[in-house]
N, C-alpha and C positions, 0 to 999 in steps of 0.2 A: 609805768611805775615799777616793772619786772626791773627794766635794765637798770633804775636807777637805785634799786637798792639791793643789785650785784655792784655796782658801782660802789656803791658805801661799804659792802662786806669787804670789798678788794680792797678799799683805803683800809679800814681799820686792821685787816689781815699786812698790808704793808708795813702798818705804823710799830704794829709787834714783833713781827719779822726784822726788823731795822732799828733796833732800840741802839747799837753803839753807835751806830750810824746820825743819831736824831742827837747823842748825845755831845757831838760838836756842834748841835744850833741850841743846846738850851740857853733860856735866859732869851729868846728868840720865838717871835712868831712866822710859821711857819703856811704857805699853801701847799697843798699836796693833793694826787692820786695814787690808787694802787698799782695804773701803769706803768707813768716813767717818774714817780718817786716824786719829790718839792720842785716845784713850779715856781716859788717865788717864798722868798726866805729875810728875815728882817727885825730890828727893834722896835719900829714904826708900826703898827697893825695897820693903819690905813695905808700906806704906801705897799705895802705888801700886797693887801688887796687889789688896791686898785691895779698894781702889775699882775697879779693874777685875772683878774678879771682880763686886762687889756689880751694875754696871754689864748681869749677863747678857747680854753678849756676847761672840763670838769675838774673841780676841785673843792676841797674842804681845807678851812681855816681851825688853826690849831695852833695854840700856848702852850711851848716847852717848859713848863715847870722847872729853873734850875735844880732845885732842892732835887725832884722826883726824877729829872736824869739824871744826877750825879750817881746816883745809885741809892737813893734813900726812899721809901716807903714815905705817902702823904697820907694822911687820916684828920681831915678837915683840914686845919691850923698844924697840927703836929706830926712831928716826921720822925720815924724809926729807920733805924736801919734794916732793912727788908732780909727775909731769911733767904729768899733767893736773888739770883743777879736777875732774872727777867721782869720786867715793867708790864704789869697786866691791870689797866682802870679800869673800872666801871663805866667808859664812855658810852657815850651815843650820838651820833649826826643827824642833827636837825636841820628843817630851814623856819629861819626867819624870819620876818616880815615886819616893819613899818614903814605907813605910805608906801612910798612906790618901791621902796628900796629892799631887795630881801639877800637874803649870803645864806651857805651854808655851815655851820661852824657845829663844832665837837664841843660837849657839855660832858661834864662830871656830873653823874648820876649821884646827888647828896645829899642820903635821907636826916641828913643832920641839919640840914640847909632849910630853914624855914617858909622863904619860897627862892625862883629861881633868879640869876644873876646877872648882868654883863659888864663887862668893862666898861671905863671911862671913852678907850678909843675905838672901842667896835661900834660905842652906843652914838661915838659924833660921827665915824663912819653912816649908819646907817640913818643918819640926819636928825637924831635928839638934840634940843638945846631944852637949856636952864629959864625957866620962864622968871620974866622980873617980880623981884617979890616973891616966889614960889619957896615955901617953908621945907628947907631940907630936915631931913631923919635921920637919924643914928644906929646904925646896926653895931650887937657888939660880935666879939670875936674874941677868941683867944688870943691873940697879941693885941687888944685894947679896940678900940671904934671906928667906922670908916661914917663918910655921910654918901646918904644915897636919895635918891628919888625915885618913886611908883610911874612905873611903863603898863599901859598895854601891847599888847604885841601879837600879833599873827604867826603860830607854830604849827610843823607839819610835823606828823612822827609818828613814825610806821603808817605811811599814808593817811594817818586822821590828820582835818585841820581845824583849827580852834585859837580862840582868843586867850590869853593868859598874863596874869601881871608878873613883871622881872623891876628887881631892882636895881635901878642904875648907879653902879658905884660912883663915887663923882673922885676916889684918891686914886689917882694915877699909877700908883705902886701897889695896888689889886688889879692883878690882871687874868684871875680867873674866873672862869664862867663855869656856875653852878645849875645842874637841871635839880630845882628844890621840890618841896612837899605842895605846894601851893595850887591846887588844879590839877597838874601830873599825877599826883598820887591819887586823887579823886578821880579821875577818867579813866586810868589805866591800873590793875594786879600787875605788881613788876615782880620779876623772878632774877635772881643773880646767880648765876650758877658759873661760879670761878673757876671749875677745875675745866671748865670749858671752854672761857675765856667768851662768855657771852652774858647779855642782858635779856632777858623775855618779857616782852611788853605784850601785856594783854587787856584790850580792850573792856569795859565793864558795860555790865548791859544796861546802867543807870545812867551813861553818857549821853551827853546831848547832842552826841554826832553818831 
């Protein structure tokens, strides 16, 4: 568990170290480590993956936000122009699990987010379908409404693991993945401490794990 969340501090320390770098794959998902940098780079999330995975090595899966590379500040839906040029999010690297199938991927830590999120093509990656007749939902948003459907899912983070619902966005042109309020908040005190350029997840002692 040591190695592998040196492993995740090297990616995330990469990923900030490398911001002009990343800023010719926005609009692009990306796999990477903190060692030798993106392993497998693409518009496809599933083809990416899968060449990452083929690739047998560690890595984590990550959405270049064009808006947030170009040099613009993200806040939910809406984008300022950032006072500084460095790109510092609230991420965090998870893994996750449905059936047999689990990935690592980088979440936006989003206390606005009501619960937590995945894309249309990570979710048929890790083998979700649309059940016949299954009643789709409306989430809104600041640019108007996506449809999505209610996942359980198996989450690891900071070596706790636990079940948790995400919604499955079903519009193709949402392609981020939100760590929302929904459970996470409930299980863990999270601390955000920016000038550090880190997230502090703390266990609660009311957890079921």
């Amino acid at each position: 568990m040591e190695h592998t969340q040196r492993l995740k501090k090297l990616a995330q320390q990469w990923v900030y170290e490398n911001q002009l770098l990343l800023r010719r794959y926005r609009g692009e998902w990306i796999a990477y480590n903190g060692e030798i940098g993106i392993v497998a780079h693409g518009k496809d999330a599933s083809k990416v993956m899968q060449e990452a995975e083929a690739s047998g090595l560690w890595h984590v899966i990550k959405y270049l936000n064009p808006i947030t590379y170009s040099g613009l500040r993200r806040i939910a839906s809406i984008h300022f122009r950032p006072l500084h040029l460095d790109v510092w999010e609230p991420n965090v690297i998870i893994d996750i699990k449905i059936a047999e199938r689990s990935r690592q991927i980088e979440m936006l830590v989003d206390s606005g987010a009501d619960i937590s999120t995945i894309s249309l093509s990570v979710g048929e990656e890790l083998g979700l379908k649309l059940f016949d007749n299954e009643v789709v939902d409306l989430a809104a948003g600041v640019n108007g409404t996506v449809e999505y459907v209610l996942r359980n899912v198996i989450i690891t983070l900071e070596g706790q693991t636990f079940t948790a619902p995400v919604a499955w966005i079903l519009n193709p042109n949402c392609p981020d993945l939100l760590l929302g309020r929904e459970v996470i908040f409930d299980y863990f005190d999270i601390e955000f401490r920016q000038k550090d350029k880190e997230i502090v997840f703390k266990k609660r002692d009311d957890a079921p794990f």
